[in-house]
C-alpha positions in Angstrom: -29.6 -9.4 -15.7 -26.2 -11.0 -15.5 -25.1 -12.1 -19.4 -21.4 -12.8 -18.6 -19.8 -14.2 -15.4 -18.1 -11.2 -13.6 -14.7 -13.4 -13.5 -14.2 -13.5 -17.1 -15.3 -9.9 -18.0 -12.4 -8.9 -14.8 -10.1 -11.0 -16.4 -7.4 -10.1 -19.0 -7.7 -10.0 -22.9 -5.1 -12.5 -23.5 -7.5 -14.3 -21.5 -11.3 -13.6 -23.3 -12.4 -10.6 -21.2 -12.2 -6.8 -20.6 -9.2 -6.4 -18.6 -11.2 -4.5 -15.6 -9.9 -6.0 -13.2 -11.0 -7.6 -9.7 -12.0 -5.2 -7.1 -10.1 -7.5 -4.9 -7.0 -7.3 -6.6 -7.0 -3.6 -6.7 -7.3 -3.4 -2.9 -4.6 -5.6 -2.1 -2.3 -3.8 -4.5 -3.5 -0.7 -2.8 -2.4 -2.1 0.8 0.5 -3.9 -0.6 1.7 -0.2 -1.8 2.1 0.7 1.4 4.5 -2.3 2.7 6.8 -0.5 -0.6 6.8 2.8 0.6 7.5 1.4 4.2 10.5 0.1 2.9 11.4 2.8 0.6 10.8 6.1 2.5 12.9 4.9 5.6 13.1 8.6 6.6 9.4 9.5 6.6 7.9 9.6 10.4 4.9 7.2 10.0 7.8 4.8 9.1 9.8 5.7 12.2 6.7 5.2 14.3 6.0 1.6 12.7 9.6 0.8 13.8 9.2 2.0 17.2 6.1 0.0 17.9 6.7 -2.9 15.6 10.3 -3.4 15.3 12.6 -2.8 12.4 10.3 -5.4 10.1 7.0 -4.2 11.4 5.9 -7.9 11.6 5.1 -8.0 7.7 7.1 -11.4 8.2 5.5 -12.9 11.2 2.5 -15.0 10.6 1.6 -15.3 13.9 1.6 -11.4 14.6 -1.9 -11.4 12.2 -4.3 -12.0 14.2 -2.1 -10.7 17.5 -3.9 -8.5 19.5 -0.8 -6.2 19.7 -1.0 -5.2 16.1 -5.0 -3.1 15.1 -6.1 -0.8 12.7 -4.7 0.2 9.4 -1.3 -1.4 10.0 -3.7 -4.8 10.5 -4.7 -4.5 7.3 -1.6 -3.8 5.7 0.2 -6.8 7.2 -2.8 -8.8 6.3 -2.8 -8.1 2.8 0.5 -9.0 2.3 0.0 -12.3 3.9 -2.6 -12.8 2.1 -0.8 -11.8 -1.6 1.7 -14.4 -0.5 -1.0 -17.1 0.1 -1.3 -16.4 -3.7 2.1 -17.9 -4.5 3.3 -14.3 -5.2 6.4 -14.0 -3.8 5.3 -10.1 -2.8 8.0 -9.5 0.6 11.1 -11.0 -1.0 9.9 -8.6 -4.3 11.6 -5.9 -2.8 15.3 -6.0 -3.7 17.9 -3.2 -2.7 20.9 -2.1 -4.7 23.5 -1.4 -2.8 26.0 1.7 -3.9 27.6 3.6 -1.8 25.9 2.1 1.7 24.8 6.0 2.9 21.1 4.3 3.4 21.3 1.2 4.5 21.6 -0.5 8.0 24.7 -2.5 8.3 23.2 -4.9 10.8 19.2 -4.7 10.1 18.9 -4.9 7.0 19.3 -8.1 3.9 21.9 -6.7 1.6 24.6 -9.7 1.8 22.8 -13.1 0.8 19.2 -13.3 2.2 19.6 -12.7 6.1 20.7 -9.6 8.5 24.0 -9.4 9.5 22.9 -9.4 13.3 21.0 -12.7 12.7 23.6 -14.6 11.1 26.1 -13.4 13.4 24.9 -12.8 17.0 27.4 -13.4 19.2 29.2 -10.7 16.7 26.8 -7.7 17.1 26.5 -8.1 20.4 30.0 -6.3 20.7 29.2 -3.9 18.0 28.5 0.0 19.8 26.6 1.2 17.8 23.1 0.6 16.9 22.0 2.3 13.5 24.9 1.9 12.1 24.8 2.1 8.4 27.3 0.9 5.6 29.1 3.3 4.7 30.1 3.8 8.6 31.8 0.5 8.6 33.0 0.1 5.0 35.3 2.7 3.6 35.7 3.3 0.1 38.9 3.7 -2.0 40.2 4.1 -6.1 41.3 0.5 -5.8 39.8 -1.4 -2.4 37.7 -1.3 0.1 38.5 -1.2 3.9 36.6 -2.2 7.1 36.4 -0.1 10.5 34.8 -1.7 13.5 33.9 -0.4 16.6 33.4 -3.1 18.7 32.7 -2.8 23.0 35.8 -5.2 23.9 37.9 -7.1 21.3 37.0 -10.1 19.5 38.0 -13.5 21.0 37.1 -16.8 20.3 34.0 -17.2 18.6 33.2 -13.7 18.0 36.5 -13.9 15.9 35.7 -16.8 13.9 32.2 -15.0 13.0 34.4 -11.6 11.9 36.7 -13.8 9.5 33.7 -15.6 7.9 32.0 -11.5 8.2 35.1 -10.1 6.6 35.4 -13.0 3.5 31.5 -12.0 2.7 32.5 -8.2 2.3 35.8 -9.1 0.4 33.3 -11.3 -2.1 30.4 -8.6 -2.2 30.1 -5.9 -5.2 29.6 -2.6 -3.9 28.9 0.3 -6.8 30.0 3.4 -4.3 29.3 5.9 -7.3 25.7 5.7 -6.7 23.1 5.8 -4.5 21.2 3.0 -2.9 18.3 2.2 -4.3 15.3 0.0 -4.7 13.8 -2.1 -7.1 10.9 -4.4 -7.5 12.0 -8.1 -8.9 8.4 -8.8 -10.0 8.5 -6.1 -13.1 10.7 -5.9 -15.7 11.7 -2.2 -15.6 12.3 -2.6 -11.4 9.7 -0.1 -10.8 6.8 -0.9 -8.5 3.0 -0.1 -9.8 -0.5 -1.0 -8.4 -2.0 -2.0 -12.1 1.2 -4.7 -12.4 0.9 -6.5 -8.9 -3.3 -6.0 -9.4 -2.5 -8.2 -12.7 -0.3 -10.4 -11.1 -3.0 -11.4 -8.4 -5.4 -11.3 -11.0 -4.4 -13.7 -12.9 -4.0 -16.1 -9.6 -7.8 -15.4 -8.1 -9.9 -15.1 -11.8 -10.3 -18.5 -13.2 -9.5 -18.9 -16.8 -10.3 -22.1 -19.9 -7.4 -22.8 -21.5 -10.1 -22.1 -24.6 -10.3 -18.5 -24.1 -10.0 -16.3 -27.2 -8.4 -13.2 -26.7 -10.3 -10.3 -26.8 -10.2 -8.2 -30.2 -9.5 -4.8 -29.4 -9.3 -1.9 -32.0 -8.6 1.8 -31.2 -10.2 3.1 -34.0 -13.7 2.4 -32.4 -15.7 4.1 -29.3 -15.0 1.5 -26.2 -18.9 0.6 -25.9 -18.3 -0.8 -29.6 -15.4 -2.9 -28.8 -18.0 -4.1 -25.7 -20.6 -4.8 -28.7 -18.8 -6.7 -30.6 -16.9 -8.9 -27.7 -20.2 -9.5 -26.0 -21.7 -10.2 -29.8 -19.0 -12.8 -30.4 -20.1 -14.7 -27.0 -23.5 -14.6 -28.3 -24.3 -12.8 -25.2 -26.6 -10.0 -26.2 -30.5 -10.0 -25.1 -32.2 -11.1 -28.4 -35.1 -12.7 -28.0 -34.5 -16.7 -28.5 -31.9 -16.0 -25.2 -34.4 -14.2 -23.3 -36.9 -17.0 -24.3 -34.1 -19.2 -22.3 -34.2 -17.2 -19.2 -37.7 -17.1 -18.8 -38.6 -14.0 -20.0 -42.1 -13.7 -21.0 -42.7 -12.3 -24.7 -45.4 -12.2 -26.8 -42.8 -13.8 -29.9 -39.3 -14.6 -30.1 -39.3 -13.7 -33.9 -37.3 -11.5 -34.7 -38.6 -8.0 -34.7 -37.6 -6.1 -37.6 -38.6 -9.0 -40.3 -40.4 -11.2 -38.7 -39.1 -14.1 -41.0 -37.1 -16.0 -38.2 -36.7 -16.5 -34.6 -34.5 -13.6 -33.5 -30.7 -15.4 -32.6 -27.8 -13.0 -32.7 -27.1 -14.2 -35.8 -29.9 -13.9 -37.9 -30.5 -10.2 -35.9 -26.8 -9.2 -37.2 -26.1 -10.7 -40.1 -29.1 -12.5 -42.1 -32.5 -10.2 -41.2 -33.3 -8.8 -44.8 -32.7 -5.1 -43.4 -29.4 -6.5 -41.9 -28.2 -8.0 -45.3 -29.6 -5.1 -47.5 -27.1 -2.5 -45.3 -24.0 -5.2 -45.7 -24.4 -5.4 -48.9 -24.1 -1.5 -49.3 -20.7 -1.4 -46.9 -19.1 -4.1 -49.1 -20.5 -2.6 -52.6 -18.9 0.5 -51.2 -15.5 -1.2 -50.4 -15.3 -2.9 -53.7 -15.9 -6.2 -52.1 -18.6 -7.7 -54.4 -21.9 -9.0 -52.5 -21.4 -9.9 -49.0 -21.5 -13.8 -49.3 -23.0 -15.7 -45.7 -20.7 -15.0 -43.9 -21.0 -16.4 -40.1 -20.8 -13.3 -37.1 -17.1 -14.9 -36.5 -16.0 -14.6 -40.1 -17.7 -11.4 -40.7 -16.5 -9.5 -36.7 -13.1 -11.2 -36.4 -11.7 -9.6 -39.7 -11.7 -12.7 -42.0 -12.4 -10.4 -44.9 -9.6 -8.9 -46.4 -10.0 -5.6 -48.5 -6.5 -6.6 -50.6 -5.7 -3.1 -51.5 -3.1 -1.1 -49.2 -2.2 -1.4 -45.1 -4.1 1.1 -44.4 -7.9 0.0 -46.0 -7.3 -3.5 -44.0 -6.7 -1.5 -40.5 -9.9 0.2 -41.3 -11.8 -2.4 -42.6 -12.3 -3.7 -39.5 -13.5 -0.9 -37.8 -15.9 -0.6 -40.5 -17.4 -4.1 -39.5 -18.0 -3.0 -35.8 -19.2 0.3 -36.5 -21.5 -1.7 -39.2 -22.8 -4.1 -36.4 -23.0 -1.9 -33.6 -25.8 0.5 -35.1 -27.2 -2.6 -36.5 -28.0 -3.7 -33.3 -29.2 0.1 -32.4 -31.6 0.4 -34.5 -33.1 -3.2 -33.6 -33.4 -1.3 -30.2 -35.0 1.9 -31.5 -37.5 -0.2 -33.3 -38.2 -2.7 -30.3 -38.2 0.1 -27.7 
């Protein structure tokens, strides 16, 4: 029986639930991995095979190549997935962001280091002269103490247009930063620290697919507890455990919907927590042990959420909490005990 709508207990605490997370989200992230490491490990073979059927990009930017009967199998899925991250509004293939240093890994022609295009694509009728194919950076831009210097190799000389393409070519290497004391590297624009992870892009799509109230409370957490407490008490606070006035509601046959341990009320999660006489009786006891006086009426939010403060050191009022769950959860067990 189905207490909580699977979206919310996926969702996030900031947003009210568990922070589980959609399965959906997790396979994406999975398959979007893969699109990283295809441009990150440029060396490794599967990476040279992709090329050699696919093309430098492996069609990850070609919407029409989807659903081409050209492209099958794991590969399918791969490009897929990261279509269908971007149909999220994540920008997921401009993510990936390369630092150039010294130029000693990356294509001088294929790939986007100056600006956002290739150097073949913004200058074609360049590169058609150019004779070599792979070339890479550091073949074509020499570093010095003090400058930087450019050797071609081009098929015939430059004339005409070709020349007016290598003076606009040679005032976007003059205006570029290169940092030739280190490697190249990549980073991902979408975390903070550069470094790609499945659990941040999973959260990032998360928070696009699960729907969220802009009345959400977020989720109390508290690491001195087990984690089934911390479930207790956030499925307590929704009034979302099975006493018997809610299964009354769902049209679960019972003989009474009092409450089972007293029999003085119907049985709300309330009245089964905080005001059944054996409930009260064990409060009592906690806040007589704490020096607290008699536990007043306290509602299940005042009582669970930490409204009471123990006013003696830092360390009581991180307990004290803690002690409230703890108090609440085997409440609530030994209803069951006695019920079952």
């Amino acid at each position: 029986m189905s207490w909580v709508k699977w979206d919310l207990v996926y969702s996030s605490y900031e947003n009210g639930g568990l922070n589980i997370g959609s399965l959906e989200s997790k396979n994406l992230a999975l398959l979007g991995k893969w699109w990283w490491r295809f441009k990150t490990k440029t060396g490794s073979f599967w990476v040279k095979i992709i090329h050699s059927i696919y093309g430098d990009c492996g069609r990850v930017g070609l919407e029409a190549d989807v659903n081409h009967s050209s492209i099958s199998g794991l590969w399918c899925n791969i490009i897929t997935a990261c279509h269908k991250i971007e149909d999220l509004n994540i920008p997921f293939r401009n993510s990936f962001v390369k630092s150039i240093g010294d130029g000693s890994s990356t294509s001088f022609r294929k790939d986007h280091w100056i600006e956002d295009f290739t150097l073949r694509d913004k200058f074609p009728q360049l590169f058609r002269l150019e004779s070599s194919e792979n070339v890479l950076i550091c073949d074509r831009i020499i570093f010095t103490s003090d400058a930087t210097t450019s050797v071609w190799s081009w098929k015939r000389p430059t004339s005409g247009r070709t020349t007016t393409e290598l003076t606009v070519l040679v005032s976007l290497i003059a205006g570029f930063s290169f940092n030739h004391h280190e490697k190249d590297r990549w980073s991902w624009s979408l975390s903070t620290n550069g470094r790609f992870t499945i659990k941040m892009l999973s959260n990032s799509i998360d928070e696009k697919i699960l729907s969220s109230t802009s009345n959400s409370i977020e989720t109390l957490r508290n690491n001195l507890v087990p984690k089934k407490v911390e479930i207790f008490v956030w499925s307590a606070l929704k009034r979302r455990i099975p006493v018997r006035i809610e299964l009354d509601k769902k049209g679960i046959d019972l003989h009474s919907a009092r409450c089972p341990i007293c029999d003085d009320d119907m049985e709300m999660v309330e009245h089964s927590l905080i005001f059944c006489k054996q409930s009260l009786d064990l409060w009592n006891s906690v806040f007589e042990w704490w020096h607290l006086g008699k536990f007043s009426n306290l509602s299940i939010n005042e009582t669970l959420r930490g409204n009471v403060s123990v006013q003696t050191s830092k360390f009581a009022n991180k307990i004290w909490p803690a002690v409230e769950w703890v108090c609440a959860y085997y409440i609530w067990k030994n209803r069951n005990n006695k019920v079952f």
